[in-house]
TIRO-2110 file (N, C-alpha, C; in Angstrom, 1 decimal):
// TIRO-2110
0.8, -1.2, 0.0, N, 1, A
0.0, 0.0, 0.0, CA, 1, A
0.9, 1.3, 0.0, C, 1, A
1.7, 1.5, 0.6, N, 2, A
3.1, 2.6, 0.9, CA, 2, A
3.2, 2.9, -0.8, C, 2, A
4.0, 1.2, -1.5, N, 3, A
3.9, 2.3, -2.8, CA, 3, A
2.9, 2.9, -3.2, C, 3, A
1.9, 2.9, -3.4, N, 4, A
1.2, 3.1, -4.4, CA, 4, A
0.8, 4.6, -3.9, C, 4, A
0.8, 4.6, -2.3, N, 5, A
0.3, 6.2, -1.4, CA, 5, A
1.4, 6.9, -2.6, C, 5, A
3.1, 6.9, -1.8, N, 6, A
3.9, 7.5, -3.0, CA, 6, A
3.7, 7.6, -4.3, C, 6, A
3.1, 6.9, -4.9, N, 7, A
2.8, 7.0, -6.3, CA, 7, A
2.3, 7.7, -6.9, C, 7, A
1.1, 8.2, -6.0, N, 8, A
0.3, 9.6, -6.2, CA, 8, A
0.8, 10.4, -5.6, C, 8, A
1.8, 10.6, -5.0, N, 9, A
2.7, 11.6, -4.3, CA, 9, A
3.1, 12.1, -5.4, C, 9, A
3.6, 10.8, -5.9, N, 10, A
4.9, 11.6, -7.1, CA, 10, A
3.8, 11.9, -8.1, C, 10, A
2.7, 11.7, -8.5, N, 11, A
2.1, 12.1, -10.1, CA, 11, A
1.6, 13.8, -9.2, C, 11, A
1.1, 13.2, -7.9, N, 12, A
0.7, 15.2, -7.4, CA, 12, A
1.6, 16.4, -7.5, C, 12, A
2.9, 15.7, -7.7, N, 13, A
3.9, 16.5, -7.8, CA, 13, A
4.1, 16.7, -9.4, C, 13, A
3.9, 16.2, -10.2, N, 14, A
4.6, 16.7, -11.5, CA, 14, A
3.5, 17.7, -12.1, C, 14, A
2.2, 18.2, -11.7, N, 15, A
1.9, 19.6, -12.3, CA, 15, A
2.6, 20.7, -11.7, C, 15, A
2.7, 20.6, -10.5, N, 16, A
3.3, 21.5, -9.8, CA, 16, A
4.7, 21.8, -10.3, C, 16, A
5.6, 20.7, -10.5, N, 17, A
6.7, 20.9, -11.2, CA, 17, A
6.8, 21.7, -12.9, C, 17, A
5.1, 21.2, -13.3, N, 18, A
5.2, 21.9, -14.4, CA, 18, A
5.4, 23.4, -14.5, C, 18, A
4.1, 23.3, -13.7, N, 19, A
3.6, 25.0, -13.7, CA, 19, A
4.7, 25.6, -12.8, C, 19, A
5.5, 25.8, -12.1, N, 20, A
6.8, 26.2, -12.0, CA, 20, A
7.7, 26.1, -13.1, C, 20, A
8.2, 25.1, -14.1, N, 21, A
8.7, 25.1, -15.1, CA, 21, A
8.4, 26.4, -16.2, C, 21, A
7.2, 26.5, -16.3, N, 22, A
6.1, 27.4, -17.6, CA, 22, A
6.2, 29.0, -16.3, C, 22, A
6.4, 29.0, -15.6, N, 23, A
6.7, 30.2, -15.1, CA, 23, A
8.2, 30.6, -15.2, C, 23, A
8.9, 29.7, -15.1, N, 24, A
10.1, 30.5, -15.8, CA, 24, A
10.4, 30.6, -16.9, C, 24, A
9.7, 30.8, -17.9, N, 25, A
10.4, 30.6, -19.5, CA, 25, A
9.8, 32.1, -20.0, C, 25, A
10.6, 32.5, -20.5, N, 26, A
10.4, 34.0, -21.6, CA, 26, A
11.0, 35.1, -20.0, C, 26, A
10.9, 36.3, -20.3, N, 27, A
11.1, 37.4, -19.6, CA, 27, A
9.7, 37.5, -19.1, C, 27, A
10.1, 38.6, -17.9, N, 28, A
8.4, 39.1, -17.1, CA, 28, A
8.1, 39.9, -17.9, C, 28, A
7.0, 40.5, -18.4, N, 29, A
6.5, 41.5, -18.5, CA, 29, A
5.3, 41.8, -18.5, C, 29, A
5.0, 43.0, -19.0, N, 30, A
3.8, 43.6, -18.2, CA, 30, A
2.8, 43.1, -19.4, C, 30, A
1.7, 42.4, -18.9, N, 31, A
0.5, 42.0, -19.4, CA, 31, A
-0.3, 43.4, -20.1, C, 31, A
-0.4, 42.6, -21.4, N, 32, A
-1.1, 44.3, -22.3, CA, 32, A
-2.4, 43.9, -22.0, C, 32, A
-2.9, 45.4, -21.6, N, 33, A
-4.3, 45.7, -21.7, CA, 33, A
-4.8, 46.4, -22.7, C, 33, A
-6.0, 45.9, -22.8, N, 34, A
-6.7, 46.8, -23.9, CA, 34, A
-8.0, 47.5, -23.7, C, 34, A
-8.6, 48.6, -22.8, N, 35, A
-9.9, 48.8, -22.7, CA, 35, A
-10.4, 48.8, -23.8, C, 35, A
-11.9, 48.5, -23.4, N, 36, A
-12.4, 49.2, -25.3, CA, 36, A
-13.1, 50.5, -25.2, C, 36, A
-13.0, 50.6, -26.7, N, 37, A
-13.0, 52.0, -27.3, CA, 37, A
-14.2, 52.5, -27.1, C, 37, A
-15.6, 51.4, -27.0, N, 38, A
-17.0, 52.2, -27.4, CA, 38, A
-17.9, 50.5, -26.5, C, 38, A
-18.4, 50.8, -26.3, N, 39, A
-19.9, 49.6, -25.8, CA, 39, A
-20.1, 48.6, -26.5, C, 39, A
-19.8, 47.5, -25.2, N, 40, A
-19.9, 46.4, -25.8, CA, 40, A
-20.9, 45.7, -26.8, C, 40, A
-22.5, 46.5, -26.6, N, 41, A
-23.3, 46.8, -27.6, CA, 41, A
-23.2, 47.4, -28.9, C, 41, A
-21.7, 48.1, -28.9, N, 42, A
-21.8, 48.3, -30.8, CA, 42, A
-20.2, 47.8, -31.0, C, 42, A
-20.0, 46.4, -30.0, N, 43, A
-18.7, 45.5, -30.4, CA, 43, A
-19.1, 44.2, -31.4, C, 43, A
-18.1, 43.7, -32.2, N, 44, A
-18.3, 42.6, -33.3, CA, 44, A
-17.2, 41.5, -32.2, C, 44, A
-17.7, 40.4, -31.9, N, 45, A
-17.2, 40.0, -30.8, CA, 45, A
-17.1, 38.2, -31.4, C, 45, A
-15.8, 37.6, -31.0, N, 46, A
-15.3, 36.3, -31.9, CA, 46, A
-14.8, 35.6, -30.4, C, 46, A
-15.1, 34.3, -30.5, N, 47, A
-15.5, 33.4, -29.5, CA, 47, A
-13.6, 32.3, -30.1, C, 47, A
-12.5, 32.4, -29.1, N, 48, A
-11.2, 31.3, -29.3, CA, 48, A
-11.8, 30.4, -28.0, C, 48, A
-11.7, 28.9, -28.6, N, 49, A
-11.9, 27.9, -27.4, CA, 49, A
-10.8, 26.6, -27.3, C, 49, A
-9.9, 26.7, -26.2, N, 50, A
-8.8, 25.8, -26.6, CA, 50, A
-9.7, 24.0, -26.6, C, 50, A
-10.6, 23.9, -27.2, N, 51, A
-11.4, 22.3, -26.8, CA, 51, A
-11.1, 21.4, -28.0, C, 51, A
-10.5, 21.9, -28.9, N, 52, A
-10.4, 21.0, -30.2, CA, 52, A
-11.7, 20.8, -30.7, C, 52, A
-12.0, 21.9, -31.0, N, 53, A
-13.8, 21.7, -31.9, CA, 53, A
-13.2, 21.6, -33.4, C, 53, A
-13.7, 20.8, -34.6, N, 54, A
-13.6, 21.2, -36.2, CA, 54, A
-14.7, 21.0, -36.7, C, 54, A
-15.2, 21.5, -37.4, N, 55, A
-16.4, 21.1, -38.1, CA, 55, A
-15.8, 19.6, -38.6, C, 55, A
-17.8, 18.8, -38.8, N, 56, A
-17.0, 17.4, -39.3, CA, 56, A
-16.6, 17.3, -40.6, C, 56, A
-16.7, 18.2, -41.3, N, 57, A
-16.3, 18.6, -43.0, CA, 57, A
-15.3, 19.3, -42.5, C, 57, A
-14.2, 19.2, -41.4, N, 58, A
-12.5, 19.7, -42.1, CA, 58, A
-11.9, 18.3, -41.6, C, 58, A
-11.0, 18.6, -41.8, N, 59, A
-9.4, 17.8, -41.6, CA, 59, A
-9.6, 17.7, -39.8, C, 59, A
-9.5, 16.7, -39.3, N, 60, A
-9.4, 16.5, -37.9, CA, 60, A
-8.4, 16.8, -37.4, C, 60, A
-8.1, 17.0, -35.5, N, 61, A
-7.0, 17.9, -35.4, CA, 61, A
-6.0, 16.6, -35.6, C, 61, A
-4.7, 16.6, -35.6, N, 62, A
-3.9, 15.1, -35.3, CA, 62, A
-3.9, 14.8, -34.0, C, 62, A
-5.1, 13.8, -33.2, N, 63, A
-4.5, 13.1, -32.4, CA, 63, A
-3.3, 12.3, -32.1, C, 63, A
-2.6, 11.5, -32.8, N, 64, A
-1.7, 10.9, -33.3, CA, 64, A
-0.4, 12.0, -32.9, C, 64, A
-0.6, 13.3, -33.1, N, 65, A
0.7, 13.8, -32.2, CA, 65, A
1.2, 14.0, -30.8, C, 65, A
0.3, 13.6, -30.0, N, 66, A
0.1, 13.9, -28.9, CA, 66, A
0.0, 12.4, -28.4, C, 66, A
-0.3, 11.1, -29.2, N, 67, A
-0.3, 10.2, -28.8, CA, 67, A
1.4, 9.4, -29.0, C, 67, A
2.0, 10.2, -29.8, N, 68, A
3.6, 9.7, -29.9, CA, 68, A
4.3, 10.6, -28.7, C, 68, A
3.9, 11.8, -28.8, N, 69, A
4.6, 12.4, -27.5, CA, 69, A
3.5, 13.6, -26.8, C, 69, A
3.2, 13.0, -25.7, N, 70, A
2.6, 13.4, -24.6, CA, 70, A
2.7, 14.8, -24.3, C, 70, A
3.4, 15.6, -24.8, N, 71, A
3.8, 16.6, -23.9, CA, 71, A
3.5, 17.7, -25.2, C, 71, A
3.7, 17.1, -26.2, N, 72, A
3.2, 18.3, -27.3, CA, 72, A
1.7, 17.8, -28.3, C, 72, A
0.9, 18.8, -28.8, N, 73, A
-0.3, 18.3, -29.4, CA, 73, A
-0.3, 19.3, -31.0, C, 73, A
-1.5, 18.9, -31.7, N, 74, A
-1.3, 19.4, -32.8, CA, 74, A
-1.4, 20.8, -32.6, C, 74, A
-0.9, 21.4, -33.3, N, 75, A
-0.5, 23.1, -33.1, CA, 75, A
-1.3, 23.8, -34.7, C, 75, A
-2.6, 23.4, -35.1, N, 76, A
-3.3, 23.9, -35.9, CA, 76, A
-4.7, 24.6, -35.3, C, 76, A
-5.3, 25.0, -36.0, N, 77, A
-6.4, 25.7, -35.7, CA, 77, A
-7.7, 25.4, -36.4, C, 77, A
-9.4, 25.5, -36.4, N, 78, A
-9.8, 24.9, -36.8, CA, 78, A
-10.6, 26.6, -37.0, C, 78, A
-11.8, 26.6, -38.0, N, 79, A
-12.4, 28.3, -38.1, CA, 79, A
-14.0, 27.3, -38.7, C, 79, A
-14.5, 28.1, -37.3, N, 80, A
-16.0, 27.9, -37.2, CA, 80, A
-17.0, 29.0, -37.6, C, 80, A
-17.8, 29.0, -38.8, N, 81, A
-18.5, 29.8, -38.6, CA, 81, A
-19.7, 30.2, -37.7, C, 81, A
-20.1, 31.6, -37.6, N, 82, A
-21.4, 31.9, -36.1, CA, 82, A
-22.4, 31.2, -36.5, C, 82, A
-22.9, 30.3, -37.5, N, 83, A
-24.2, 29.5, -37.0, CA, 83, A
-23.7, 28.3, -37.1, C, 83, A
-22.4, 27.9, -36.7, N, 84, A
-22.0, 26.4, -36.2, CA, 84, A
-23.3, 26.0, -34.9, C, 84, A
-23.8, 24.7, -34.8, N, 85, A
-24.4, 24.5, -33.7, CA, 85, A
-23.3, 22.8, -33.4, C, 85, A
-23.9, 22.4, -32.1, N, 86, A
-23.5, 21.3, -31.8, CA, 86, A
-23.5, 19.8, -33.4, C, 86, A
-24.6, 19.8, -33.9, N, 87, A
-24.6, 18.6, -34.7, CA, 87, A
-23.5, 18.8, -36.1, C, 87, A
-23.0, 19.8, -36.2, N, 88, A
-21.8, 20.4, -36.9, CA, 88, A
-20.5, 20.1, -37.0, C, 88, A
-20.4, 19.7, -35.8, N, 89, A
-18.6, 19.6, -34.9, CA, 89, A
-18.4, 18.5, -34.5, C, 89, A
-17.2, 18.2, -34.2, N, 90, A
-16.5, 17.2, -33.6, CA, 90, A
-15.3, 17.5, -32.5, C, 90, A
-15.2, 17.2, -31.4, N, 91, A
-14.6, 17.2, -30.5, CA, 91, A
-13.3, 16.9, -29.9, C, 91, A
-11.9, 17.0, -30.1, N, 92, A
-10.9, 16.3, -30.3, CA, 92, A
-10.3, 16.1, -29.7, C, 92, A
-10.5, 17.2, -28.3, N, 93, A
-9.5, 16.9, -27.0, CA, 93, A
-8.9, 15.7, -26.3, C, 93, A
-8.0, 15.3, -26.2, N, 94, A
-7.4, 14.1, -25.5, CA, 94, A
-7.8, 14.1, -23.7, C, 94, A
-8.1, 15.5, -23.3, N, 95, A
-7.7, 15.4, -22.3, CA, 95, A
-9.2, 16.0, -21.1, C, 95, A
-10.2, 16.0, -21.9, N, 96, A
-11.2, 16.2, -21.4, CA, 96, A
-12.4, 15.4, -21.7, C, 96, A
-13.0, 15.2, -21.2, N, 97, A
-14.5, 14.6, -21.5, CA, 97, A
-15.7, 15.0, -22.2, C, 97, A
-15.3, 14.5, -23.6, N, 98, A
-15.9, 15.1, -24.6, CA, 98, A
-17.3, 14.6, -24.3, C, 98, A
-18.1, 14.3, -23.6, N, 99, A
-19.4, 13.7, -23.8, CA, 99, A
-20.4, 15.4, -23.5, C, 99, A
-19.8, 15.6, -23.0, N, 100, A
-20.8, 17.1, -22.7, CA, 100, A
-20.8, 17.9, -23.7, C, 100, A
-19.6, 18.3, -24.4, N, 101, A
-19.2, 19.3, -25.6, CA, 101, A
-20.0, 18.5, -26.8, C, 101, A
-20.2, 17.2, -26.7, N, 102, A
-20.5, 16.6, -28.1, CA, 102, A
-22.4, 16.9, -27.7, C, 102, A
-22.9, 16.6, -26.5, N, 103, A
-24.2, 17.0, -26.0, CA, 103, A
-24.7, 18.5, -26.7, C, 103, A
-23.6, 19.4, -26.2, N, 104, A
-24.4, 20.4, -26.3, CA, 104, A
-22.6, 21.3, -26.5, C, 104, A
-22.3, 22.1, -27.6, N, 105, A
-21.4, 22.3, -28.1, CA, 105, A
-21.1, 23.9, -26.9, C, 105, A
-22.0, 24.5, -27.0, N, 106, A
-21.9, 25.8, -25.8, CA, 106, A
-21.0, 25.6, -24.6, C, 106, A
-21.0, 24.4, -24.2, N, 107, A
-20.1, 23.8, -23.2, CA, 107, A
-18.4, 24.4, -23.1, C, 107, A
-18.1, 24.3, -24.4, N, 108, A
-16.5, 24.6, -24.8, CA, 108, A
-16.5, 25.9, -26.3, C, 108, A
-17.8, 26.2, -26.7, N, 109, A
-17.8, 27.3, -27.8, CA, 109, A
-18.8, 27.7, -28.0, C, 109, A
-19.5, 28.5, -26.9, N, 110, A
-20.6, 29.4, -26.8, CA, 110, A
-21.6, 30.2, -27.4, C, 110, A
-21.5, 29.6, -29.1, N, 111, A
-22.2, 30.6, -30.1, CA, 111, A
-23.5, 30.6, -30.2, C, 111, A
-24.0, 29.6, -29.3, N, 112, A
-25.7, 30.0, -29.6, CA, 112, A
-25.8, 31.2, -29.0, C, 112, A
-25.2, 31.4, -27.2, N, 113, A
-25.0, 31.6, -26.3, CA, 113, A
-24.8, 33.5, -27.1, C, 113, A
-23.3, 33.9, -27.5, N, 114, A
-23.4, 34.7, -28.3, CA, 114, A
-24.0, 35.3, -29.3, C, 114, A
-24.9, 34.6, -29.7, N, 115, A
-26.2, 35.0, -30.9, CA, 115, A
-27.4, 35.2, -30.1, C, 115, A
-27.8, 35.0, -28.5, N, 116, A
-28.6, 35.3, -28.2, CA, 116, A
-27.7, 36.8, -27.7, C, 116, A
-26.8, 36.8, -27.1, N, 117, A
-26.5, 38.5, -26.8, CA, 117, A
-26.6, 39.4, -28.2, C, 117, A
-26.2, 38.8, -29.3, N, 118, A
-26.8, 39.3, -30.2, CA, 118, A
-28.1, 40.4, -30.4, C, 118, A
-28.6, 39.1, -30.6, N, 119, A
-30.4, 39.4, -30.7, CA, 119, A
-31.5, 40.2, -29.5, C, 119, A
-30.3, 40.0, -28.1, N, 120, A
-30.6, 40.9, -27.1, CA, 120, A
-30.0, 42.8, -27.6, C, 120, A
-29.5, 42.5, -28.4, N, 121, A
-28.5, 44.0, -28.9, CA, 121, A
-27.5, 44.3, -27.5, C, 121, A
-26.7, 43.1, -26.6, N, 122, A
-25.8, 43.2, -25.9, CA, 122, A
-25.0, 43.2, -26.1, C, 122, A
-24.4, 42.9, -27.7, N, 123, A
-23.1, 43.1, -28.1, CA, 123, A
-23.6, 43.1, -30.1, C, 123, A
-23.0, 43.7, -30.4, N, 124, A
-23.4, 44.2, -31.9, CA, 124, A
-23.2, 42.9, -33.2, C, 124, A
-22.6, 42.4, -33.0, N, 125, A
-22.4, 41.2, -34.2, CA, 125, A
-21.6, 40.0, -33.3, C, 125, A
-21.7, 39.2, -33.4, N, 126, A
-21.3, 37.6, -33.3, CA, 126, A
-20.1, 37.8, -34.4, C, 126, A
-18.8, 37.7, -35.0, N, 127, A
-18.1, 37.7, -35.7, CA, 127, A
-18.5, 36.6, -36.7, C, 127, A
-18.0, 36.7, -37.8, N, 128, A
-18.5, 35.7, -39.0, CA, 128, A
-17.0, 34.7, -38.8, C, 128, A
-16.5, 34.8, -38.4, N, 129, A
-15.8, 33.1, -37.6, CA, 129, A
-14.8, 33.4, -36.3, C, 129, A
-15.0, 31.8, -35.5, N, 130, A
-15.0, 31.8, -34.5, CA, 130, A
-13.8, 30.8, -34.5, C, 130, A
-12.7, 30.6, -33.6, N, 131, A
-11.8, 29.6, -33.3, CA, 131, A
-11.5, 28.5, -32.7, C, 131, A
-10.7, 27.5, -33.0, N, 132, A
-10.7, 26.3, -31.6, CA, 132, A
-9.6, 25.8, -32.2, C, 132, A
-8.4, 25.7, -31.2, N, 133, A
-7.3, 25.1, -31.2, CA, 133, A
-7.1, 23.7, -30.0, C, 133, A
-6.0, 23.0, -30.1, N, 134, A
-5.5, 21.8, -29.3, CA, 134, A
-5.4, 22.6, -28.2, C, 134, A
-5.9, 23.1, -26.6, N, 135, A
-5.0, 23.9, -25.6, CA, 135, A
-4.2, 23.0, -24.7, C, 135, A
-4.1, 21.7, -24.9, N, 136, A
-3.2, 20.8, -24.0, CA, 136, A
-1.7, 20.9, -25.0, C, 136, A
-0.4, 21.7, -24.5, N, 137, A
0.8, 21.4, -25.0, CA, 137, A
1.6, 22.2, -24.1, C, 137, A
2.5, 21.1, -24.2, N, 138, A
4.0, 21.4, -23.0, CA, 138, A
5.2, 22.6, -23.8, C, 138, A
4.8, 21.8, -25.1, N, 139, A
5.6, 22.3, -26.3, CA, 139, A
4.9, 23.4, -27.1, C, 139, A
4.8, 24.3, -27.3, N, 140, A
3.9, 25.6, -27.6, CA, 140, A
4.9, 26.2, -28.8, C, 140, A
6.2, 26.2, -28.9, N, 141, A
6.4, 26.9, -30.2, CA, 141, A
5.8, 27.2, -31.0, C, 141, A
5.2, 26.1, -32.2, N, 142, A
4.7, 26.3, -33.2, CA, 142, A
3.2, 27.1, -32.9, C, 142, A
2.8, 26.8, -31.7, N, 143, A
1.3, 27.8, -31.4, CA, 143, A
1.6, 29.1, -31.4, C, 143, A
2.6, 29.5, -31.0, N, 144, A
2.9, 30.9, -30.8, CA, 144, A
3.4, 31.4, -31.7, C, 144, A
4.3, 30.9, -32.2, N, 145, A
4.5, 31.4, -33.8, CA, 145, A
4.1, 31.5, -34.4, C, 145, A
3.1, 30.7, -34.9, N, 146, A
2.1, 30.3, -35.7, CA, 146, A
0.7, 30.6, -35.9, C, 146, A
0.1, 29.9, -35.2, N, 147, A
-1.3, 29.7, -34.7, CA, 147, A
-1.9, 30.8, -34.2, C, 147, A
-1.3, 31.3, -33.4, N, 148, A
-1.8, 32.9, -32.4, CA, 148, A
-1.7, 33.8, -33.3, C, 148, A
-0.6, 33.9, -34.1, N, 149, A
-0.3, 35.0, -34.7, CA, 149, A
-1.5, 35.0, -36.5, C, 149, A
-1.5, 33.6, -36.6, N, 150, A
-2.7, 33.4, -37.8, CA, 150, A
-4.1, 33.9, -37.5, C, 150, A
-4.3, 33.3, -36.3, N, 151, A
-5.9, 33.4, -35.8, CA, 151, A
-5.8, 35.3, -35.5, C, 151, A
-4.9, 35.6, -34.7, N, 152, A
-4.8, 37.4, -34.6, CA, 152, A
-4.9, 38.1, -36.1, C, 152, A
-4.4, 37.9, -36.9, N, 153, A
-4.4, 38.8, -38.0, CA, 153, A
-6.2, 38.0, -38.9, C, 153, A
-6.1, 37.2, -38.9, N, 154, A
-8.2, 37.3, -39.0, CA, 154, A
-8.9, 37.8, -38.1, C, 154, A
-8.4, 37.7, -36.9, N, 155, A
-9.4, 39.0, -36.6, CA, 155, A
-9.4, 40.0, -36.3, C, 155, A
-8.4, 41.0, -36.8, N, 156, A
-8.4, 42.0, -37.9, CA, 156, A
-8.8, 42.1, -38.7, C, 156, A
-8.6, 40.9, -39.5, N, 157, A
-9.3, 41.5, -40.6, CA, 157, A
-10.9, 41.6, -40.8, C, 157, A
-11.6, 40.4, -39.8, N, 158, A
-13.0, 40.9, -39.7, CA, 158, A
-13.4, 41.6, -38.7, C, 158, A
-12.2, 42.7, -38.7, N, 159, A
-12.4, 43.8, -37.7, CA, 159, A
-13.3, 43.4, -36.3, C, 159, A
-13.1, 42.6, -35.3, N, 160, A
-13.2, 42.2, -34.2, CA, 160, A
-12.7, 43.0, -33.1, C, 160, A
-14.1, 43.5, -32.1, N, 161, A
-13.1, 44.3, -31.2, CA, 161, A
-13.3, 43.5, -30.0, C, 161, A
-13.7, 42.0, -29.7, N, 162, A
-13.8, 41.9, -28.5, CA, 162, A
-13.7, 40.4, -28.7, C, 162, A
-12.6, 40.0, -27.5, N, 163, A
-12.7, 38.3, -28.1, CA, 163, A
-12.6, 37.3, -26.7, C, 163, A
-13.7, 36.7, -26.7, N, 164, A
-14.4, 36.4, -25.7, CA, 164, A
-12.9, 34.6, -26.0, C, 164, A
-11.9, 34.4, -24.8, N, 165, A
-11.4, 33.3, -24.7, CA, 165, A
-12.3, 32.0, -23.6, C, 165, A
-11.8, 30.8, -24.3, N, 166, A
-12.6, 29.8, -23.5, CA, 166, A
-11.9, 28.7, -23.5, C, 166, A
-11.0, 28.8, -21.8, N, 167, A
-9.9, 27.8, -21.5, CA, 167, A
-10.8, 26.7, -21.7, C, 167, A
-9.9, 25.2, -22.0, N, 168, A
-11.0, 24.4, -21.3, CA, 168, A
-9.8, 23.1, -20.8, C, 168, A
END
């Protein structure tokens, strides 16, 4: 019995080792803020959800990378449009319990949720696409170079002033 107590000693220990690890990497600095310019009622507002949503008409995310090494996952992106509903998507995450998100998709990408603020006139437009990337990776390079920086300049260009994030 002793090992096994240890056993979950040592697995309780290795987030903590993580998230100490991921706090030292890069320089400190000062977190940018952005207030907004005008009311969230005349904002165009775009929904990023790390849950691995794709429509079932794209390319799935690669499971298969994350299943050769654990620590890194696919570093793509998938683009939802605002009348995606649940029977649309597919769910990719390795590391969560897809049964809820596949139930009812608002769970991990909120866009009915958003179209009713809509139609309430609580925020001015739902953006005409929405995001969902892998959020489980140890290994982040290619997200940050890549991915972040892809999904940021779309939305620019569909002039988005407000972007509702959804850890999961």
């Amino acid at each position: 019995m002793a090992k096994i107590v240890n056993s979950y000693r040592f697995l309780d220990g290795i987030p903590k080792q993580i998230m100490k690890h991921w706090a030292t990497l890069g320089e400190r600095r000062q977190i940018p803020w952005s207030p907004l310019a005008k009311p969230m009622s005349q904002c165009t507002v775009s929904i990023v959800s790390s849950a691995g949503v794709a429509l079932k008409t794209d390319e799935p995310f690669d499971q298969e990378i994350e299943r050769r090494d654990p620590w890194s996952s696919d570093p793509s992106y998938r683009v939802l449009p605002r009348a995606t509903v649940t029977g649309d998507v597919r769910v990719y995450h390795l590391h969560i319990n897809t049964f809820f998100s596949q139930q009812d998709l608002n769970c991990v990408m909120p866009l009915e949720r958003l179209s009713q603020l809509e139609a309430q006139s609580e925020v001015a437009h739902s953006a005409p696409s929405h995001y969902s990337y892998m959020g489980y990776t140890l290994r982040h390079d290619t997200l940050l170079r890549h991915t972040v920086p892809d999904i940021i300049g779309r939305l620019r260009q569909e002039q988005v002033d407000v972007v509702v994030l959804v850890p999961v």
